[in-house]
VEXDREN-2710 file (C-alpha; in Angstrom, 1 decimal):
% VEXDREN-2710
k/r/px/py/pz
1/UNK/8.1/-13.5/3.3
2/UNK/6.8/-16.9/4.0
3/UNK/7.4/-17.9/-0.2
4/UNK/5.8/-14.8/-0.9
5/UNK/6.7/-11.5/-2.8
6/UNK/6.1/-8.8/-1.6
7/UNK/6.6/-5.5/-3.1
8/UNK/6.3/-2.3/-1.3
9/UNK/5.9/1.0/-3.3
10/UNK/5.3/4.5/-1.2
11/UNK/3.4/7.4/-3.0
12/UNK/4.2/11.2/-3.0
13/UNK/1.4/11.7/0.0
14/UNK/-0.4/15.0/-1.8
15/UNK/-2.3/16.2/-4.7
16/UNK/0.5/18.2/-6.2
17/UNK/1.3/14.6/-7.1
18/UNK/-2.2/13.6/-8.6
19/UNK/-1.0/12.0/-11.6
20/UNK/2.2/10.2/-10.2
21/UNK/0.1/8.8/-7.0
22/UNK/-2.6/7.1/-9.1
23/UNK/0.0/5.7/-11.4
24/UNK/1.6/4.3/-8.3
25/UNK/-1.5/3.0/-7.2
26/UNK/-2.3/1.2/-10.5
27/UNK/0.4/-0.7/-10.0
28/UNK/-0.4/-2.1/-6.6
29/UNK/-3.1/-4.8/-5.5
30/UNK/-3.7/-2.8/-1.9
31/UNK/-2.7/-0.4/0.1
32/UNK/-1.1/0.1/3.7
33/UNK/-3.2/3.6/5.0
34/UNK/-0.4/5.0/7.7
35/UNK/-2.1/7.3/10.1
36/UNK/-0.7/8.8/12.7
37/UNK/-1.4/8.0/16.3
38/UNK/-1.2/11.7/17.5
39/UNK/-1.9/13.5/14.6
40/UNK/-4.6/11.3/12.8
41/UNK/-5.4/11.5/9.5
42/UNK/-4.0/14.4/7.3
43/UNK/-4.6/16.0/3.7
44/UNK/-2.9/14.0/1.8
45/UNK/-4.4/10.7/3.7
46/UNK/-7.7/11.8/2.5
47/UNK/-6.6/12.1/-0.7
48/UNK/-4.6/9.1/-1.3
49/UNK/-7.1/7.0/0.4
50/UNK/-9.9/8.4/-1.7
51/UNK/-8.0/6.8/-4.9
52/UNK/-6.9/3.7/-3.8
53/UNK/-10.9/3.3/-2.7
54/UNK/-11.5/4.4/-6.5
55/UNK/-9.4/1.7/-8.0
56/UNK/-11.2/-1.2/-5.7
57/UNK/-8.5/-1.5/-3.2
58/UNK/-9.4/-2.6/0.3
59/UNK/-6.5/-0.9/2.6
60/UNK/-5.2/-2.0/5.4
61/UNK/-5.1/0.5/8.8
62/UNK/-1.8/0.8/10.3
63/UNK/-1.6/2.8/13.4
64/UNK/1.8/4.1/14.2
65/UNK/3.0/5.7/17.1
66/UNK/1.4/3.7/19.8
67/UNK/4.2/3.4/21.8
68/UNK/4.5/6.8/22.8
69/UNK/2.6/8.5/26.0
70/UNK/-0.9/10.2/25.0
71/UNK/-1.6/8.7/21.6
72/UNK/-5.2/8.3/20.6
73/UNK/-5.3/5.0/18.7
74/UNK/-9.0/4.3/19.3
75/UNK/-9.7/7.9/18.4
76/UNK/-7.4/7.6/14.7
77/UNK/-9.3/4.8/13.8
78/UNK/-12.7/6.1/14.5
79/UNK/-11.7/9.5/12.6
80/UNK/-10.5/7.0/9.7
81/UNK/-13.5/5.6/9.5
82/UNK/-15.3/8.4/9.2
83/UNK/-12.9/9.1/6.1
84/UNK/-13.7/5.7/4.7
85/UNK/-17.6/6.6/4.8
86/UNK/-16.9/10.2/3.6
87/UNK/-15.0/9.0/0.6
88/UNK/-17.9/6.1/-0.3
89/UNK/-16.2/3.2/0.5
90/UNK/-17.8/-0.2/0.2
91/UNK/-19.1/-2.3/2.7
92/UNK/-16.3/-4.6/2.1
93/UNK/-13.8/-1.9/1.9
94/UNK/-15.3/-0.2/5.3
95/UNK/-14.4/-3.9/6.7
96/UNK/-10.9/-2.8/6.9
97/UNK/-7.8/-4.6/9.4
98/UNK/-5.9/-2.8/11.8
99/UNK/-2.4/-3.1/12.8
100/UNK/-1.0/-1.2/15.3
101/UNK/2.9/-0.4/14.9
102/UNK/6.3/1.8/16.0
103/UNK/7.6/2.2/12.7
104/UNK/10.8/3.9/14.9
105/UNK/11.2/0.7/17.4
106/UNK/10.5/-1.5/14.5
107/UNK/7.6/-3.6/15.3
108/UNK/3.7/-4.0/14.8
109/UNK/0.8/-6.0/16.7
110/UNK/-2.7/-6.9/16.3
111/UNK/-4.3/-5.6/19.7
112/UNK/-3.0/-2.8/22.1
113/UNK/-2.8/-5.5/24.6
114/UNK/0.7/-6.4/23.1
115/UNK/2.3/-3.1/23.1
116/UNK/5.5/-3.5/22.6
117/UNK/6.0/-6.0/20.1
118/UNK/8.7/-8.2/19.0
119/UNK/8.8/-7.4/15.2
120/UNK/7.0/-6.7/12.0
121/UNK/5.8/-10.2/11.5
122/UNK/2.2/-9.1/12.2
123/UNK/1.9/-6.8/9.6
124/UNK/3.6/-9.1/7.2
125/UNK/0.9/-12.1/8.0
126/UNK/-2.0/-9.0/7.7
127/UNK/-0.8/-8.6/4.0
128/UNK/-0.7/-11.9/3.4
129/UNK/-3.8/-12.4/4.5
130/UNK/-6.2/-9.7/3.0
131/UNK/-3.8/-8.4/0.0
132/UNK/-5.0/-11.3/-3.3
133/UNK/-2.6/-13.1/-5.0
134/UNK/-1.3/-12.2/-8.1
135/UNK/-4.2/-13.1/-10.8
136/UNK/-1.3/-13.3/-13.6
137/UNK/-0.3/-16.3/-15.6
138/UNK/3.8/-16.8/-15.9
139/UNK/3.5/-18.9/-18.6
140/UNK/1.4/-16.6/-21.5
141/UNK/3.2/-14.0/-23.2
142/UNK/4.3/-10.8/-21.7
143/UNK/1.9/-8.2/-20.8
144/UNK/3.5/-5.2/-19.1
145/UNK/1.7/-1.8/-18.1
146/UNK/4.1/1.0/-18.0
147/UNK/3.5/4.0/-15.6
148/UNK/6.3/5.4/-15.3
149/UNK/9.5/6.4/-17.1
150/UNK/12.8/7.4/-15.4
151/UNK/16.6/8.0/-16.7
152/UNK/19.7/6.1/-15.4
153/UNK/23.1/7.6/-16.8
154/UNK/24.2/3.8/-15.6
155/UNK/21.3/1.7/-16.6
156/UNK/19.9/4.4/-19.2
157/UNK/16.4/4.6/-19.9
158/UNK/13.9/2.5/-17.3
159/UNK/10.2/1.8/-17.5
160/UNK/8.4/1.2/-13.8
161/UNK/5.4/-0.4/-14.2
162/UNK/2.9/-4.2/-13.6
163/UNK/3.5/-7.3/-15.2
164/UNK/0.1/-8.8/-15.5
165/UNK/1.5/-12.1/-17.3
166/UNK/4.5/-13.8/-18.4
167/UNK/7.9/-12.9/-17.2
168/UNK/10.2/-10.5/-18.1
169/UNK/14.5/-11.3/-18.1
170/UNK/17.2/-9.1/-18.1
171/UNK/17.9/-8.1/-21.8
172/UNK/14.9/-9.6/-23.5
173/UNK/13.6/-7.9/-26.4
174/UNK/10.1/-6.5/-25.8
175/UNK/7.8/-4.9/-28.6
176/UNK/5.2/-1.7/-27.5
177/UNK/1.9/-2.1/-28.2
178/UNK/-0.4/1.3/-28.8
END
C-alpha cells in the first residue's frame, strides 16, 4: 500500500493460547485492537491487549460495527480506555488512534461523521502513519527470529518468524545459531 509492506498477522484471541499469542506478537511492530461496537471489549481483548502493551506496542483502536442501529462507539472507546489505564499503559500508548470501520460492508473512517465509507483506505493511511518503519538493514547478514514451526507435506518443514536484517531467498542455505 502506497510502496509499503504491510503484513497482517491475527492472534488466537485467548489465554488458552498464551504462548502462541505473544510469539505472534513478537513478531509484529503494532497492533490493530478490534473491539466491538455492541459488545465492547471482551476477555480475550484484555488479555491480548495487555501483551502487546508489555512488548511496547502502541495499538491502534478500530471500532467495528458502526454501521449498524444502536451501537455504542463513544461508549467502546471510553470502556477501552479504561482497559488501557487498567493494564498500565503509557502515556504515549494511552495516546491511541481511532478508526471506525464495517469490517462486513468493507470500509473504515476517521470520524462518525462519514459513516458509510468508501473503503479501507483510512485504516491503511492510520497504519502508515503510527505503525515505525522497519528498523532492519537489507544489506548486513541475515538475522531471523524464529517463533514458530509448522509442517507442510508439500513444502515440508516451515519456520514463521522476523527478519530483523538482511534478506532471505528461496532456497538459501541458512545456519542456526543457539
Amino acid at each position: 500500500y502506497k510502496g509499503t509492506k504491510i503484513n497482517i498477522v491475527d492472534t488466537p484471541g485467548h489465554a488458552d493460547f498464551g504462548g502462541e499469542v505473544e510469539r505472534v506478537l513478537s513478531m509484529a511492530d503494532s497492533a490493530l485492537i478490534l473491539v466491538d461496537a455492541f459488545e465492547g471489549p471482551m476477555p480475550q481483548t484484555r488479555f491480548v491487549l495487555g501483551k502487546s502493551l508489555q512488548i511496547g506496542h502502541k495499538p491502534i483502536l478500530v471500532v467495528n460495527k458502526v454501521d449498524r442501529d444502536g451501537c455504542s462507539p463513544n461508549k467502546v472507546i471510553d470502556m477501552i480506555f479504561d482497559l488501557f489505564h487498567d493494564l498500565g499503559a503509557t502515556d504515549e500508548q494511552m495516546d491511541f488512534p481511532i478508526v471506525y470501520a464495517s469490517a462486513k460492508q468493507g470500509w473504515a473512517v476517521h470520524n462518525l461523521k462519514d459513516v458509510p465509507g468508501k473503503d479501507v483506505t483510512p485504516l491503511l493511511d492510520t497504519v502508515l502513519a503510527h505503525v515505525p518503519p522497519v528498523k532492519g538493514d537489507a544489506t548486513k547478514p541475515l538475522q531471523f527470529q524464529s517463533v514458530s514451526l509448522d509442517y507442510n507435506d508439500y513444502v515440508g518443514r516451515i519456520s514463521i518468524g522476523k527478519i530483523y536484517q538482511g534478506t532471505i531467498r528461496r532456497g538459501q542455505e541458512v545456519s542456526l545459531v543457539r
